[in-house]
C-alpha positions, 0 to 999 in steps of 0.5 A: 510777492511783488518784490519777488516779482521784481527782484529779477529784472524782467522785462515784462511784469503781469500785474492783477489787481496787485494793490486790492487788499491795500488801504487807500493810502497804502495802496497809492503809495505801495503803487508809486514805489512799483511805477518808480521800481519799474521805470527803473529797471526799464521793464514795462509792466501791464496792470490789469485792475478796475480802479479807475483812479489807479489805472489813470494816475499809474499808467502811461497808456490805458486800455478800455476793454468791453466785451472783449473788444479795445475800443479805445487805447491811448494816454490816460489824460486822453481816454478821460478828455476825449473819449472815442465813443459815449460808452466810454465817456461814462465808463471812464470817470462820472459823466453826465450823458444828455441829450442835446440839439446841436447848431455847429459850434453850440448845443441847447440842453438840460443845462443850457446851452453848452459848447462843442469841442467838434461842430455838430448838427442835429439831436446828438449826445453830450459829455458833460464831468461833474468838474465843468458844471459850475455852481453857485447860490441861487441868490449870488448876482446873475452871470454873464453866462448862460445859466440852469436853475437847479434843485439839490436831490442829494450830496456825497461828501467825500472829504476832498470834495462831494458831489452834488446831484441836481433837478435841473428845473430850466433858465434862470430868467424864466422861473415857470419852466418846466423840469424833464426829470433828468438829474445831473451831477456837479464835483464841488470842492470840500467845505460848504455845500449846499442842503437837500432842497436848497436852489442854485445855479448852474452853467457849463465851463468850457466845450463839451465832447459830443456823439451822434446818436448812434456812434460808430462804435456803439451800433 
């Protein structure tokens, strides 16, 4: 179907979940060679599909769509970085959204105090990837940073990598803090990771994208 689609050299290509009966590796391979296809015939296609990986690694541009609304549509590695609003955030990609109390260039939250890639003042919303929660053993030697001790509750081992849901249970200088129950997720790198139960550390790389508590948007 899709060679016969292409066969022509249209201008315009209507793609819908073109690639869903496919294995993963085919899918991804089958949906390179129609991108690779595409651009050289010069036609432009729109790709309409709820894989989020495909839709950010295949497309130029993306287009979030709720409830019959854009709400944000720009590059893919814009949409996932700097999303317009916190539906977005947690639509697009794994987030952790949490509360935070915002100092200007800072905020204090669950996971410590955290960077803000826009000044901020008052009680406002994060956006923390599991990629920016950094992890390490509960026994390595503290860091220079600021620092969460946190309890594992589960792991998804997904071969290229897990992820790793925690119990944030407050500083790491100041074991008697109290848990507000609130877990968050941390993308660790295949290979060893830590049990169910085990204590680790964990502290925030770079800033993180924040929103007031009633976004624009979302009101």
């Amino acid at each position: 179907a899709l060679a016969r689609a292409l066969a022509p050299e249209p201008a315009l290509v209507l793609l819908d979940e073109p690639f869903s009966s496919l294995d993963a590796g085919l899918r991804e391979d089958t949906g390179r060679a129609v991108a690779r296809a595409l651009q050289a015939g010069g036609a432009t296609a729109v790709l309409v599909t709820h894989d989020q990986q495909e839709a950010l690694s295949l497309a130029d541009t993306v287009a979030v769509m709720v409830e019959g609304r854009f709400l944000q549509v720009s590059h893919p590695a814009d949409v996932y970085l700097h999303p317009a609003t916190s539906t977005i955030a947690s639509f697009v990609g794994n987030t952790n959204l949490l509360p935070a109390e915002a100092a200007g260039a800072t905020a204090q939250s669950v996971l410590g105090q955290v960077r803000l890639s826009s000044p901020q003042h008052g009680p406002i919303r994060i956006s923390v990837r599991p990629e920016q929660v950094l992890m390490t053993q509960d026994e390595s030697p503290a860091s220079p940073n600021a620092e969460v001790l946190a309890q594992v509750h589960d792991v998804s081992f997904y071969g290229h990598d897990a992820i790793v849901r925690l119990l944030p249970l407050g500083p790491a200088d100041d074991r008697a803090a109290v848990s507000d129950g609130r877990h968050v997720s941390v993308r660790v790198s295949s290979g060893p990771v830590p049990q169910v139960g085990a204590t680790v550390r964990l502290r925030v790389d770079g800033p993180v994208r924040s929103f007031g508590e009633a976004p624009p948007h979302e009101s």
